[in-house]
C-alpha positions as CSV (number, residue, x, y, z in Angstrom):
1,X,180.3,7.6,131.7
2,X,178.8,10.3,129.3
3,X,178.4,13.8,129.9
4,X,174.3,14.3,131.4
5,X,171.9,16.5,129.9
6,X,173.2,19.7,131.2
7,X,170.8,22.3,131.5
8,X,167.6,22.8,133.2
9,X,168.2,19.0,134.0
10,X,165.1,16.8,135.4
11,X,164.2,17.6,138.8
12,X,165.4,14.5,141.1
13,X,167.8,13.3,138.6
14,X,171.1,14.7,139.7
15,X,173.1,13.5,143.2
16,X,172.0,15.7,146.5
17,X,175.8,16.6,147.0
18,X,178.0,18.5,144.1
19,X,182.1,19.5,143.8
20,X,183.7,22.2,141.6
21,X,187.6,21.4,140.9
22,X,189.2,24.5,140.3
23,X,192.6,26.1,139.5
24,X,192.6,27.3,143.4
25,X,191.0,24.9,145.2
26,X,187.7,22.5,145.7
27,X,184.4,23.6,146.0
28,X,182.0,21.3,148.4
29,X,177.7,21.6,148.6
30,X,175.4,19.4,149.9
31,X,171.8,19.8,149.9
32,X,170.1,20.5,153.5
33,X,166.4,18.9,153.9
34,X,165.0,22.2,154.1
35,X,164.7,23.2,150.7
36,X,166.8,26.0,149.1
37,X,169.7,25.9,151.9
38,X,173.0,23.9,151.4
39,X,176.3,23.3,152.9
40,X,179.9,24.6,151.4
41,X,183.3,24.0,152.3
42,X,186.7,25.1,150.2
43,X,189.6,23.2,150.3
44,X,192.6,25.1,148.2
45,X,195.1,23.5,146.2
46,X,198.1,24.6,145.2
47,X,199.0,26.4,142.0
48,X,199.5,24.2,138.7
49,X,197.6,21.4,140.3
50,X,194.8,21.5,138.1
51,X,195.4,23.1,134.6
52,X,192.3,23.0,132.4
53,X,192.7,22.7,128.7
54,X,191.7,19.9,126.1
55,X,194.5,17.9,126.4
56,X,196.2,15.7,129.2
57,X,197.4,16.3,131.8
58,X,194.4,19.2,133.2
59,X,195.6,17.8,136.9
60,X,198.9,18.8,137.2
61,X,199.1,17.2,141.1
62,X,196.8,14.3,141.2
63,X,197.6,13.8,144.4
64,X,196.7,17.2,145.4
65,X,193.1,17.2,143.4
66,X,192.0,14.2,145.2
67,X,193.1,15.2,148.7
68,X,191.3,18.6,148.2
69,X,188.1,16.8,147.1
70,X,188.0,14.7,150.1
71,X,189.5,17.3,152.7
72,X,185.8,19.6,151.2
73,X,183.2,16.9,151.0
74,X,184.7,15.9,154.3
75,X,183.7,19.3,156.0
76,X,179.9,18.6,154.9
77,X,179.8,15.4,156.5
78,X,179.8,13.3,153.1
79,X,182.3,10.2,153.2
80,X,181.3,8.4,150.3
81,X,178.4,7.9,147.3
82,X,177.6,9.5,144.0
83,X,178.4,13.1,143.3
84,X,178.3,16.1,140.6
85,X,181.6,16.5,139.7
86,X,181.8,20.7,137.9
87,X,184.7,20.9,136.1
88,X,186.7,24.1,134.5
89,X,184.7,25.1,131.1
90,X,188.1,24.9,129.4
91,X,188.0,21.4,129.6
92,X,185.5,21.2,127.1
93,X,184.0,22.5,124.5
94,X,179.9,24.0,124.7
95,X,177.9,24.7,121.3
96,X,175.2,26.1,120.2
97,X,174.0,24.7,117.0
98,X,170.9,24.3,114.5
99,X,169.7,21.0,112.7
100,X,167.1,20.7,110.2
101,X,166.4,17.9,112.6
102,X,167.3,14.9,115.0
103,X,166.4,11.3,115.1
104,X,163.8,10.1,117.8
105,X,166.2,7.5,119.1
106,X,168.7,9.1,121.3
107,X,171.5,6.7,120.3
108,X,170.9,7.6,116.7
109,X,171.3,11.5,117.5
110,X,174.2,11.3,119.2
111,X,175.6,10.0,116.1
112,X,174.6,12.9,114.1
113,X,175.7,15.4,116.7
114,X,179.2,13.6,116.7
115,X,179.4,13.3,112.8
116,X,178.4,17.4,113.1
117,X,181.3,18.1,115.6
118,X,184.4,16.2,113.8
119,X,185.2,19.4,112.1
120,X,184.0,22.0,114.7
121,X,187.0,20.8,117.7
122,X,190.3,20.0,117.7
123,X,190.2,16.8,119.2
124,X,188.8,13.4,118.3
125,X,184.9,13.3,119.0
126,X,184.8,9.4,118.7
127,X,186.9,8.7,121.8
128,X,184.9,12.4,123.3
129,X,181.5,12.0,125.6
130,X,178.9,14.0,123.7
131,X,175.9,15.1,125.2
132,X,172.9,16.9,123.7
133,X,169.6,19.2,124.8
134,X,167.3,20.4,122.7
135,X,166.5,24.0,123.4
136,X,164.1,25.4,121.2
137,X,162.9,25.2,117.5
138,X,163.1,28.6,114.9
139,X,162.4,28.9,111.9
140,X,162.0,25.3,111.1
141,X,165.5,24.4,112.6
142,X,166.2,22.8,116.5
143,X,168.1,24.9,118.4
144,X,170.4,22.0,120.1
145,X,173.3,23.0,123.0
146,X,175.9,20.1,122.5
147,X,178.5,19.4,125.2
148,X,181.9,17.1,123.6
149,X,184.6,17.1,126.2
150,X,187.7,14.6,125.9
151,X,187.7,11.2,126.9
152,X,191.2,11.0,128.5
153,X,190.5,14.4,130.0
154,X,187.0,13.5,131.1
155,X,188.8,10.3,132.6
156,X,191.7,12.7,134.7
157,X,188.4,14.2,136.7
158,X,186.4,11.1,137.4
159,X,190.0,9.2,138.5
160,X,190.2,12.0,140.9
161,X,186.8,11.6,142.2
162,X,186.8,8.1,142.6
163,X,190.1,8.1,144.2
164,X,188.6,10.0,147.1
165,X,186.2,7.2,147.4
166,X,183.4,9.0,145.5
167,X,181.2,8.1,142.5
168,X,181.3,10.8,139.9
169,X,177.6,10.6,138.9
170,X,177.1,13.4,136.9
171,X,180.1,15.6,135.0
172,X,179.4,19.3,134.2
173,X,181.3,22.4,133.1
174,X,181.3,25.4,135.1
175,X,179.3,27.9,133.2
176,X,176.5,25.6,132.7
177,X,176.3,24.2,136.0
178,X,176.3,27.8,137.2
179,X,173.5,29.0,135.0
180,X,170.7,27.1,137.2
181,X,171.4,29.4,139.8
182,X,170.4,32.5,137.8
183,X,166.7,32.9,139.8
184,X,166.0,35.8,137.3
185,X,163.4,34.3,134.8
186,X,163.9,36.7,132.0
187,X,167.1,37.0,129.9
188,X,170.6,37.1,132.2
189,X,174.0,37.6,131.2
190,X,176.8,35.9,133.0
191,X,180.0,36.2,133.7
192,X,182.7,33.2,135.0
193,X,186.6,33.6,135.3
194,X,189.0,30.8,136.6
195,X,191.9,33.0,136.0
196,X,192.9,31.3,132.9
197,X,189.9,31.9,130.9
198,X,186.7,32.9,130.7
199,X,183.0,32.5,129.7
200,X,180.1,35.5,128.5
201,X,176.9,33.3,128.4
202,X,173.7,34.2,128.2
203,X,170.0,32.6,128.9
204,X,166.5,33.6,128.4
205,X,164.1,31.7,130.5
206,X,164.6,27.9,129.8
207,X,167.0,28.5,127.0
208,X,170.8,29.2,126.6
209,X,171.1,31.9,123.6
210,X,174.9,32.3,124.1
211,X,178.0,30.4,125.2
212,X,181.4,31.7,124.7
213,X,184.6,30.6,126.5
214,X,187.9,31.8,125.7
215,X,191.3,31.5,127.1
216,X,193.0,34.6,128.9
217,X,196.6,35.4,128.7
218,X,199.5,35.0,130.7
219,X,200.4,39.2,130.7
220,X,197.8,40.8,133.3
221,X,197.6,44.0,131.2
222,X,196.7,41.8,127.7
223,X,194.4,39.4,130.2
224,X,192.6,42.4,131.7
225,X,192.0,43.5,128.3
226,X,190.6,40.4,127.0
227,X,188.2,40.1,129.8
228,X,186.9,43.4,128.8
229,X,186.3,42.5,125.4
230,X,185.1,39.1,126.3
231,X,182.2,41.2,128.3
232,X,181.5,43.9,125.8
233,X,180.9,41.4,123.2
234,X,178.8,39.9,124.8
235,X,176.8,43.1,126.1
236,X,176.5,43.9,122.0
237,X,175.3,40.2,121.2
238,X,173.0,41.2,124.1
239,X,171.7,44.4,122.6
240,X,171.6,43.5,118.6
241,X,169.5,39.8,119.6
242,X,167.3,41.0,122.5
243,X,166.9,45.0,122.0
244,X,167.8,46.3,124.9
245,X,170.9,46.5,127.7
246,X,170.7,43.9,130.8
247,X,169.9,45.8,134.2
248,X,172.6,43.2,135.9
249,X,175.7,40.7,135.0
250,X,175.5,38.4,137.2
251,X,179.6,37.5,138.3
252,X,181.2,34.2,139.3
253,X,185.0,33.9,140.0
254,X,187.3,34.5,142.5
255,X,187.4,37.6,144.9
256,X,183.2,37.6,143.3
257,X,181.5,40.5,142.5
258,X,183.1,43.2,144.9
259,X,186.6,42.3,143.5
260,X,184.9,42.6,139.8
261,X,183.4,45.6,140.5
262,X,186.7,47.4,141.4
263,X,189.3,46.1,139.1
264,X,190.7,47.2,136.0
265,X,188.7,45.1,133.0
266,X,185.4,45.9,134.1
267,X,186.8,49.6,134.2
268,X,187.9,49.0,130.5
269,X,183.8,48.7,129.7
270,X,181.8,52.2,128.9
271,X,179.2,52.1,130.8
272,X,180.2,50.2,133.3
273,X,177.6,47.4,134.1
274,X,176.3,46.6,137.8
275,X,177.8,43.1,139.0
276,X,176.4,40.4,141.6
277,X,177.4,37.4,142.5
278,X,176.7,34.4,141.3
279,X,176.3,32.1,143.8
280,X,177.0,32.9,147.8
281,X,179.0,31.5,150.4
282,X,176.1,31.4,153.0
283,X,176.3,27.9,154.8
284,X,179.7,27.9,154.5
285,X,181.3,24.7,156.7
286,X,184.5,26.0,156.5
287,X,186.0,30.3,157.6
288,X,188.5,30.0,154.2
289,X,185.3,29.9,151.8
290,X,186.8,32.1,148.9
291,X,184.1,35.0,147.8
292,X,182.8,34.1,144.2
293,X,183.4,30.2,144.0
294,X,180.2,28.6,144.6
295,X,178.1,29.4,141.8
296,X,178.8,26.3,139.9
297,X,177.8,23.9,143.0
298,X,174.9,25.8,143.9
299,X,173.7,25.7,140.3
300,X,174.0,21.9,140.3
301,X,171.9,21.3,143.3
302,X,169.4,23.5,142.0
């Protein structure tokens, strides 16, 4: 299947339950009847089981992944049927680019889109599911965010999924996923760490301005660093494009925002900004719900 329109997605259109695979575990959600609550459940994997990157193998224990997706969708009471399957943002590749402009015919601007990206990844964009949004038009030019992520890769997650006995229905990455649960309307920046890399994004109202996802070191010192950078880049693209400082980052990853707030990278940033999760673990199905791990499910049933 191909990647769905990612962002601000039609009401309706997405399935009523969503899981996030991550490097430490699965994230669960299901969408109660009343509207805005949900349930979540965690089920942890172990560590090397799932190792995100463009190339095969991203699930180091197979075995593992699909256990821990059906051990958390289990806990919310779903057994089978179509899900939203989040998967690490390093397991693809999210751009932000300009065209003169598109084709009416979807079909036919896809192909432009792919014939755009051949030079722009590091993997082949034929055998890569492609998906497009238009977010805006400036200055004569359509401001398009294009999602490529690898086929074989793409096919690891879904396998997993299915394996469990669900239908992967819809395939995101993390960051994006996570950014529908931003409830400020104006410009927010984000935040989202898996431990092996992470992403600065930032949106303004209906429209993603920045995506940026980079991989962290092995060495804690040179990875604390580089999340410090990551951030104060992205503060100064913040500042230069939009003329002022955000009030709030708004933090997804594990330990969430009270581990942020107190460890050594966002100590590295002058002035420090003030962090808050992304996402919450109210509803929780299960007592192990990990702080700052639900951001990305709660952003797809949005």
């Amino acid at each position: 299947m191909a990647l769905q329109d990612i962002f601000k997605p039609v009401p309706g259109m997405r399935p009523k339950v969503a899981c996030e695979i991550r490097p430490e575990g699965v994230v669960a959600a299901k969408a109660s009847r009343l509207r805005g609550e949900m349930t979540v459940a965690f089920a942890s994997l172990p560590e090397g089981a799932v190792l995100p990157g463009l190339k095969v193998p991203n699930l180091g224990d197979g075995r593992a992944v699909r256990s821990a997706v059906e051990s958390a969708l289990g806990d919310i009471n779903v057994r089978s049927g179509a899900v939203t399957v989040v998967v690490p943002d390093a397991a693809a590749r999210v751009l932000l680019l300009d065209f003169d402009t598109l084709p009416g015919k979807r079909q036919e601007a896809l192909s432009v889109v792919r014939f755009r990206l051949r030079k722009m990844v590091p993997f082949d964009v034929e055998d890569s599911s492609v998906s497009y949004q238009v977010m805006g038009e400036q200055d004569g030019q359509l401001n398009v965010l294009v999602t490529v992520m690898p086929g074989e890769v793409l096919a690891e997650y879904e396998s997993a999924v299915r394996d469990a006995g669900f239908d992967p229905g819809v395939v995101l990455p993390s960051t994006l996923a996570a950014a529908a649960a931003v409830d400020d309307r104006g410009a927010t920046l984000m935040v989202n760490y898996t431990g092996a890399s992470v992403t600065t994004a930032i949106t303004q109202d209906e429209e993603m301005l920045l995506h940026r996802s980079m991989d962290l070191p092995d060495e804690p010192l040179a990875r604390e660093e580089e999340m410090a950078q990551s951030l104060i880049t992205a503060l100064a693209w913040y500042e230069d494009t939009l003329k002022r400082m955000p009030d709030t980052v708004y933090y997804a990853g594990p330990g969430g925002a009270r581990a942020a707030a107190q460890s050594r990278w966002i100590s590295l940033v002058d002035p420090a900004p003030r962090i808050v999760d992304l996402g919450s673990t109210e509803g929780s199905a299960t007592t192990s719900m990990p702080e700052g791990v639900t951001a990305g499910v709660t952003g797809a049933l949005a």
